[in-house]
C-alpha positions as CSV (number, residue, x, y, z in Angstrom):
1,X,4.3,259.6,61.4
2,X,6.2,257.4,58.6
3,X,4.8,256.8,56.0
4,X,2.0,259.2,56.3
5,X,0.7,260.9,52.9
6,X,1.9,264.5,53.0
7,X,-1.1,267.1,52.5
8,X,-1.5,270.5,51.8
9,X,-3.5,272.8,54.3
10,X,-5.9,276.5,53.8
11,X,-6.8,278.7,56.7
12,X,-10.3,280.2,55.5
13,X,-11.0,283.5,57.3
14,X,-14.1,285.8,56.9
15,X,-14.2,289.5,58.9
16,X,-11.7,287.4,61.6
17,X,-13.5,284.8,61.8
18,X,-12.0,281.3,60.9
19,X,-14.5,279.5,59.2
20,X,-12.2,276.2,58.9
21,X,-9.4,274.1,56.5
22,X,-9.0,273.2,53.2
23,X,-7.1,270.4,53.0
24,X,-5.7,269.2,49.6
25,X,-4.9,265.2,48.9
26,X,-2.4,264.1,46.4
27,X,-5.4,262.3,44.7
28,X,-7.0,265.7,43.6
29,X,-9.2,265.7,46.7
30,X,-10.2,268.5,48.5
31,X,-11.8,268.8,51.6
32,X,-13.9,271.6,53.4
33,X,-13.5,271.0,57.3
34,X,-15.3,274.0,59.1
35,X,-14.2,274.9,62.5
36,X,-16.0,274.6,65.3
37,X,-16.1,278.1,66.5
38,X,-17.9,279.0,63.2
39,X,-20.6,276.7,63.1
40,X,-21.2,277.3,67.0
41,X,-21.5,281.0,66.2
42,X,-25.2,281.8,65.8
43,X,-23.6,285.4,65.4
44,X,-21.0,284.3,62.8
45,X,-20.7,286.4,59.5
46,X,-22.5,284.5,56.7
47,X,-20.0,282.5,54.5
48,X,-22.2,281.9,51.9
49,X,-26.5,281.8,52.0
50,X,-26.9,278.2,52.9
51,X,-24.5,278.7,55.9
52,X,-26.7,281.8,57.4
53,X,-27.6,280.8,60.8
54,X,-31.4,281.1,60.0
55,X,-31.4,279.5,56.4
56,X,-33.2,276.0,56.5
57,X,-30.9,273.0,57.0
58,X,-28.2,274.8,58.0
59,X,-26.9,272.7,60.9
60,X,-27.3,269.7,58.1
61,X,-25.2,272.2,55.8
62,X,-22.0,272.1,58.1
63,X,-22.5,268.9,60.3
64,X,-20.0,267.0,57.6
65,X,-16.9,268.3,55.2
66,X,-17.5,269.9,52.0
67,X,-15.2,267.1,49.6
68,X,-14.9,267.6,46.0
69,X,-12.4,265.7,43.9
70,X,-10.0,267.5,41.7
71,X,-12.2,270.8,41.6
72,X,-12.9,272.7,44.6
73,X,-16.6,273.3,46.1
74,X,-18.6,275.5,44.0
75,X,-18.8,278.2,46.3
76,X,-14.9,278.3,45.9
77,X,-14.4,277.1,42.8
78,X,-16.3,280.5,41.7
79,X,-13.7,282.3,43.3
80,X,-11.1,281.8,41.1
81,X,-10.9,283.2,37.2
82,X,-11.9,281.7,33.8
83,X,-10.8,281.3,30.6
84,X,-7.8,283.3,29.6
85,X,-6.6,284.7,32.8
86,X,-6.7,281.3,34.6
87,X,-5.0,280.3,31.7
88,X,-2.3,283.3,32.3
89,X,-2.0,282.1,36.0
90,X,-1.3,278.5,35.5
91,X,0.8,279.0,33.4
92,X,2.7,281.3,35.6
93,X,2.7,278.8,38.4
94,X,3.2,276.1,35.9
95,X,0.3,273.9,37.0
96,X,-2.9,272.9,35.2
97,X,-5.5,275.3,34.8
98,X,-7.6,272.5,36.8
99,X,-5.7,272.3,39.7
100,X,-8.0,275.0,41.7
101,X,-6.0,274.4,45.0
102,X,-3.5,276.5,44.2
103,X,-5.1,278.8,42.1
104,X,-7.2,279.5,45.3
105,X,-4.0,279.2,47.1
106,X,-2.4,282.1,45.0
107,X,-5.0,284.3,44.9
108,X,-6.0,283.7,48.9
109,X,-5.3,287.5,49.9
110,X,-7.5,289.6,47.3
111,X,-10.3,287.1,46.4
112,X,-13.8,287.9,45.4
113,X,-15.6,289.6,48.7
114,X,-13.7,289.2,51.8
115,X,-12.7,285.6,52.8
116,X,-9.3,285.6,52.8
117,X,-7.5,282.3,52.2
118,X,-3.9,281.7,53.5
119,X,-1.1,278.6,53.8
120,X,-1.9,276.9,57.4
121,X,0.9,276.3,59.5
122,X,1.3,272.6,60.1
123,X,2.0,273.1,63.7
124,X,-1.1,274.8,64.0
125,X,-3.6,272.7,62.3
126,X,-6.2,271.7,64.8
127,X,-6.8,267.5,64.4
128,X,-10.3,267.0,63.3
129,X,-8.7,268.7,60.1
130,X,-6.6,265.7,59.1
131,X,-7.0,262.0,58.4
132,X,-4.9,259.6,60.7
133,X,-3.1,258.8,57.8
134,X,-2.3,261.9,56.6
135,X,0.7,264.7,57.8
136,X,0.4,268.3,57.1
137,X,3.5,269.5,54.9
138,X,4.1,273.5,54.4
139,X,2.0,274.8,51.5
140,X,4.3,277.0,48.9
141,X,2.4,280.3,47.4
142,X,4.5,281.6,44.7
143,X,4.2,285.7,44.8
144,X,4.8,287.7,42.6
145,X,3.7,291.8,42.3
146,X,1.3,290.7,39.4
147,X,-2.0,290.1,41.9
148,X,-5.7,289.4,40.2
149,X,-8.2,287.5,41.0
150,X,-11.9,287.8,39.4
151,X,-14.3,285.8,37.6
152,X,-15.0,285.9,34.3
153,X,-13.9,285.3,30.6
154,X,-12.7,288.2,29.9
155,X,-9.4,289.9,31.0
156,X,-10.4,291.6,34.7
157,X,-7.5,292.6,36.6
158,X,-7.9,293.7,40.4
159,X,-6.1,297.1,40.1
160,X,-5.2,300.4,42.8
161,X,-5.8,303.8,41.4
162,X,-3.0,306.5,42.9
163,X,-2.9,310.0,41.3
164,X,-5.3,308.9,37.8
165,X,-2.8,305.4,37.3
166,X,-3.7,302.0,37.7
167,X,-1.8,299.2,39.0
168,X,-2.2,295.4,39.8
169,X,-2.8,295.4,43.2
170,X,0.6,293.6,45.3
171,X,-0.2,290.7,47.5
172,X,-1.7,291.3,50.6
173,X,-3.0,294.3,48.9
174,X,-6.6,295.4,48.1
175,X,-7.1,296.2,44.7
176,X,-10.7,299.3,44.7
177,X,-11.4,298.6,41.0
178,X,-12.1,295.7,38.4
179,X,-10.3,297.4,35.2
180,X,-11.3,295.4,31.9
181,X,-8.9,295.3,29.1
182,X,-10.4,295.7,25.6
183,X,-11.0,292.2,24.3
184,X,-9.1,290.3,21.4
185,X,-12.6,288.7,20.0
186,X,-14.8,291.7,19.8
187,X,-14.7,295.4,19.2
188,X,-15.0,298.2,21.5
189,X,-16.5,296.0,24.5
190,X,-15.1,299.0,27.0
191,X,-16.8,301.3,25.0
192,X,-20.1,299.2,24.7
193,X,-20.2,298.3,28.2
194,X,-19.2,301.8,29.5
195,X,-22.8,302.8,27.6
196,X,-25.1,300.3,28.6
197,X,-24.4,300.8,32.0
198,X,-24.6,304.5,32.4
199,X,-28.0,303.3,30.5
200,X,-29.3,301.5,32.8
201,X,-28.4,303.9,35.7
202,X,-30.5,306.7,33.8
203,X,-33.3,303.9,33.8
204,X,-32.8,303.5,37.6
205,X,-30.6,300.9,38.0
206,X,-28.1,301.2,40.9
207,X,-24.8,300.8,39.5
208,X,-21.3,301.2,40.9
209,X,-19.0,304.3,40.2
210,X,-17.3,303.4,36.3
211,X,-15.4,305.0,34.3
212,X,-13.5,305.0,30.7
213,X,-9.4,305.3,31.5
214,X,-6.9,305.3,28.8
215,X,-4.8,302.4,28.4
216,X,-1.5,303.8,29.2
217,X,-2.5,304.6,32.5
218,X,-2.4,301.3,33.2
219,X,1.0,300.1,35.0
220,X,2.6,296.3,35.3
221,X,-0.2,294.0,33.2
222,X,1.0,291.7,32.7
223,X,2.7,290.6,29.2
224,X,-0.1,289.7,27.2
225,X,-1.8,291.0,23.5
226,X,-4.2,293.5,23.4
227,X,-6.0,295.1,20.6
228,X,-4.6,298.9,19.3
229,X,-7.4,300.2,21.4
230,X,-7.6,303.6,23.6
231,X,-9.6,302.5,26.4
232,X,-10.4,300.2,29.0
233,X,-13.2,300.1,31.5
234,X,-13.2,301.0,35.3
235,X,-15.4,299.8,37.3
236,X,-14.9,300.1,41.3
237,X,-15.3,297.2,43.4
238,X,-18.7,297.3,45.3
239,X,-16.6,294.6,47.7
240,X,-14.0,297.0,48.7
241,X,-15.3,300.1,50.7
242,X,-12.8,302.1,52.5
243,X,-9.8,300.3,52.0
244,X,-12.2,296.8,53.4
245,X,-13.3,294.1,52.4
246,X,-16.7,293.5,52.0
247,X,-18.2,289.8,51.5
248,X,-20.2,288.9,48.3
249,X,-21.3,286.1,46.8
250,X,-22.7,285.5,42.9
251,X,-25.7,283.5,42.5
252,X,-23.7,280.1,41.3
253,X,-22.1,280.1,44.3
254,X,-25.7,280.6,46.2
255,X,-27.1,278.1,44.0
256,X,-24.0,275.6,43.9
257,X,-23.6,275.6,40.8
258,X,-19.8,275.3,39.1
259,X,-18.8,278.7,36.3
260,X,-19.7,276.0,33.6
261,X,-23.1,275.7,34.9
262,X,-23.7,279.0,34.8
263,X,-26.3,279.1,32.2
264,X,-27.9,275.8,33.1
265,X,-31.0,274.8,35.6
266,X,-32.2,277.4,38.0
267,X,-34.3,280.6,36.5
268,X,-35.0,284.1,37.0
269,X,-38.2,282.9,39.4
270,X,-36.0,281.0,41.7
271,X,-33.2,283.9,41.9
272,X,-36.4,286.0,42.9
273,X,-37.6,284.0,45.7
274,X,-34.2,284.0,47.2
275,X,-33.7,287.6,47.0
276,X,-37.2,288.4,47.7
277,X,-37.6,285.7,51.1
278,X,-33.5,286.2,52.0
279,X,-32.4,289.8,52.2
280,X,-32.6,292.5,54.2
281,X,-34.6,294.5,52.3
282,X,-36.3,292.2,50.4
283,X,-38.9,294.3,48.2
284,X,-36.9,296.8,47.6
285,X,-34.2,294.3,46.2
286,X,-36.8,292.3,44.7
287,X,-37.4,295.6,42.9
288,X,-34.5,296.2,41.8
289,X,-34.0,292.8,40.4
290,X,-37.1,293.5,38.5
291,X,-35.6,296.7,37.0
292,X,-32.7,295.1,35.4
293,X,-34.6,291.9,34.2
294,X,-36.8,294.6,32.0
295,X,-33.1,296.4,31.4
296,X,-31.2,293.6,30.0
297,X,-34.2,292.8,27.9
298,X,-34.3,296.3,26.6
299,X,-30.4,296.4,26.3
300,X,-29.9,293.1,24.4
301,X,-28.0,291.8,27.3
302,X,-28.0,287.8,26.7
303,X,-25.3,287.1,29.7
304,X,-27.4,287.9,32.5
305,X,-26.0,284.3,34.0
306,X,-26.2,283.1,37.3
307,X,-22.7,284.7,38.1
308,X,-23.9,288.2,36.9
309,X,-26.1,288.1,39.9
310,X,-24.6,288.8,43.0
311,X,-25.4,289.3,47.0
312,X,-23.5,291.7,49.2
313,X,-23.1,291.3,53.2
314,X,-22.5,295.0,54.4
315,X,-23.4,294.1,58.0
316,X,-21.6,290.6,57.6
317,X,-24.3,288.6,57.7
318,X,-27.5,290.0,56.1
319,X,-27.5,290.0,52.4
320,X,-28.7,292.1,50.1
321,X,-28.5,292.6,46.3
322,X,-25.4,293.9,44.9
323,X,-24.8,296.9,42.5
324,X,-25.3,296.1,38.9
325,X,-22.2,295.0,36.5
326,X,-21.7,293.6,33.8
327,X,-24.5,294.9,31.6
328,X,-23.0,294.8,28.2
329,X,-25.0,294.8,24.5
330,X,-24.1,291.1,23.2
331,X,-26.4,291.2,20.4
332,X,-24.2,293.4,18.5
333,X,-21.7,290.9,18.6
334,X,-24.0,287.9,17.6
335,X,-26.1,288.8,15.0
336,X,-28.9,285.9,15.7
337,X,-28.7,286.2,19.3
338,X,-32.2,287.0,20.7
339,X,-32.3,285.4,23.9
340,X,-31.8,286.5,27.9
341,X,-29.3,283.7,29.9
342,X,-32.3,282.6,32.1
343,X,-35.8,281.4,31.5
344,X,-38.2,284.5,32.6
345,X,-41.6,282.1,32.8
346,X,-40.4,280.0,30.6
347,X,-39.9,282.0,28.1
348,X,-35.6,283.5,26.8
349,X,-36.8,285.6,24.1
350,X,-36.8,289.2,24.5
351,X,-39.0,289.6,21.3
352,X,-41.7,287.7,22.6
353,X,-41.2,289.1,26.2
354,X,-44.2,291.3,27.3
355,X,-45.5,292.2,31.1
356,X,-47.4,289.2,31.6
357,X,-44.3,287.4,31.3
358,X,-43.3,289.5,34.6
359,X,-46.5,289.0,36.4
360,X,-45.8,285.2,35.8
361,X,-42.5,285.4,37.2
362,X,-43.9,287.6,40.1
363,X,-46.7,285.0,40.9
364,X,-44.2,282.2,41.0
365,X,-41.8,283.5,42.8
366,X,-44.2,284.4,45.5
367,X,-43.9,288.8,44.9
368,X,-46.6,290.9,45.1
369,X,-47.1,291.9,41.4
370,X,-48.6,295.3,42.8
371,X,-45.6,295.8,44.0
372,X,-43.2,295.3,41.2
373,X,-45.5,297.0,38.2
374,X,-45.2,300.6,39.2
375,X,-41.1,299.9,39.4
376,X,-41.3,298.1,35.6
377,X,-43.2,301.0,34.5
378,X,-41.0,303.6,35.7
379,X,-38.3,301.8,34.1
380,X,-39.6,301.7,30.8
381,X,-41.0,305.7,31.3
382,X,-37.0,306.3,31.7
383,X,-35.9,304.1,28.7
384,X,-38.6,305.3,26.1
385,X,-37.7,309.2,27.3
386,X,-34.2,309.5,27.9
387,X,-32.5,307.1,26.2
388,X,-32.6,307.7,22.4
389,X,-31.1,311.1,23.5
390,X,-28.6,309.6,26.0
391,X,-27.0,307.1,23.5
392,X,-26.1,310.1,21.0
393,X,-23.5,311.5,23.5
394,X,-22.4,308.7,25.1
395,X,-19.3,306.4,23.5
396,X,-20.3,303.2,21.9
397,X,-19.5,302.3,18.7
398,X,-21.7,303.8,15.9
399,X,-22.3,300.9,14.2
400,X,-23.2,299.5,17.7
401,X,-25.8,302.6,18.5
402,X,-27.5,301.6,15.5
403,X,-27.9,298.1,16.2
404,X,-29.3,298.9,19.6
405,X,-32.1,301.3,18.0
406,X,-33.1,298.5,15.3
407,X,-33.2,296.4,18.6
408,X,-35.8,298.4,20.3
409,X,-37.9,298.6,17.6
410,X,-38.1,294.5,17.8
411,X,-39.1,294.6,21.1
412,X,-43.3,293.9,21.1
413,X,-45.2,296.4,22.1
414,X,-45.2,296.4,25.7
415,X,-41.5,297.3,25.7
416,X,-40.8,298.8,22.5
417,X,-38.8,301.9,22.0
418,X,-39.3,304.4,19.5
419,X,-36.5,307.2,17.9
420,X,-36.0,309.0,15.2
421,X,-33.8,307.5,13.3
């Protein structure tokens, strides 16, 4: 074909299944095609919520391409880091940090949940993929042993634990835990994060395994400046069980909404009609959810964004809420901060926040309030009993501890926390 434009091709597979091509213009477009034995496949495993075979508007959903220009489709645009490690990445690949082709290209064999993502042969790209104009060319993946791939600000590296060390996990590789370096901005985040989330399991939050591990047990990072800080935090990958993958999905990429939007539009109502009308077991999820909404209140967690919300597939198809992570004490790091990520019924201040505020949320969202009191109630019985002991022995900061106690005795009364100090 002379003349043609040359174009770069994905193969996107989920649990074996091809679910189609990404096919990336020299104009910065990129386009989505889903293959026909995916959207044929009443028994397919679920992509991402709005492709489940029984979500409304589904057929509408995958009759055309998905075709964003320069960045990818939110649901894989969310993929792919943030902030400094994307940063680290393109500049290892030398490309723009906007140029989300090949980052997803790069990062196509230990992504986020389990679609795997690889570098179609031209050969063996079906033709409703390409234009009539257009000729598939071979699409180079630059390896190197130095594999990561996780959303997120911070530094998150997708690491292997043999014998009590840590490496990045090699391509082709699955790496069993997220390993978070201390950060360069603020102080002890390990350490504060490590305690708010064995918090919130004592206040019955289900929480993957974590852990504390010293920073020289940490092999290959790659060559970037850290703070003179002992730890780093472990926590294991609730989309990796027994060496497989296991697909997830965070609640921008439900919603289709881009990392940058994370903060922006939908609220904790809508995220509770999804969970509550959507997964498998949808009270008991819808319970759950309930339990860390009151937990990152009580906590002074402000980040609770759409991306710290997230859907597992264990049967690969039916979704059900994820483990907790990323529960972490912001307020000690903003002094004014007094607000959740989300409108709760229209109200983002945890000062203000009492259990009408819930039974609001509950009645919009369609939940039985009956249903969801007794679980908010338990919570807080845990909180008000355990905690003030718990956060003595456990490692956050002092100064940090303290902030958190003047915290809960801001709260009004319906969540308040008393100690002794």
């Amino acid at each position: 074909m002379s003349g043609a434009e040359e174009v770069n091709v994905l193969e996107l597979t989920l649990h074996g299944t091809k679910v189609g091509y990404l096919t990336g213009y020299n104009d910065g477009r990129n386009v989505l095609a889903f293959a026909p034995e995916f959207t044929e496949n009443s028994s397919r495993p679920t992509f991402t919520l709005t492709t489940h075979p029984e979500f409304p508007n589904v057929k509408n959903v995958l009759a055309k391409p998905w075709s964003r220009r320069q960045r990818l489709h939110p649901v894989l645009s969310n993929l792919l880091p943030e902030g400094a490690l994307r940063e680290l990445l393109a500049q290892y690949l030398k490309i723009h940090t906007d140029n989300e082709f090949n980052l997803l290209a790069r990062l196509g064999q230990d992504l986020p949940g389990a679609l795997i993502v690889t570098a179609a042969e031209p050969d063996d790209i079906p033709g409703y993929v390409l234009d009539p104009w257009t000729k598939a060319t071979e699409t180079e993946v630059k390896n190197d042993p130095n594999q990561f791939s996780l959303a997120g600000v911070q530094m998150k590296f997708s690491m292997r634990e043999r014998d009590g060390r840590y490496r990045t996990a090699e391509s082709g590789d699955l790496g069993d835990w997220i390993i978070k370096t201390p950060s360069t901005v603020h102080k002890l985040v390990p350490l504060n994060e490590f305690t708010a989330m064995r918090l919130a399991q004592t206040a019955g939050i289900d929480i993957p395994d974590i852990k504390l591990v010293e920073m020289d047990s940490l092999d290959k990072l790659p060559a970037i400046n850290l703070p003179d800080e002992e730890f780093a935090f472990a926590i294991r990958r609730f989309d990796r069980s027994g060496g497989k993958r296991v697909h997830s999905e965070d609640f921008a990429q439900v919603l289709v909404k881009y990392p940058q939007q994370k903060y922006d539009g939908p609220n904790y109502e809508q995220i509770g009609k999804i969970i509550y009308q959507y997964t498998g077991d949808s009270l008991g999820n819808t319970q759950q959810f309930a339990r860390r909404l009151l937990v990152n209140i009580l906590l002074a967690n402000g980040d609770a964004h759409l991306k710290n919300w997230s859907l597992v597939y264990p049967d690969t198809v039916t979704p059900e809420l994820s483990p907790a992570y990323d529960i972490v004490v912001t307020r000690v790091y903003m002094d004014e901060e007094k607000e959740y990520a989300l409108n709760l019924s229209k109200n983002k201040d945890w000062y203000k926040a009492t259990f009408s505020h819930f039974k609001n949320w509950a009645d919009k969202a369609g939940i039985p309030w009956k249903a969801i009191k007794p679980h908010l109630d338990d919570t807080l019985e845990k909180a008000r009993t355990l905690w003030p002991e718990s956060l003595e022995d456990l490692p956050a900061y002092h100064t940090h501890k303290k902030q958190l106690k003047e915290h809960w005795k801001m709260l009004s009364a319906d969540f308040r926390i008393r100690t002794d100090s």
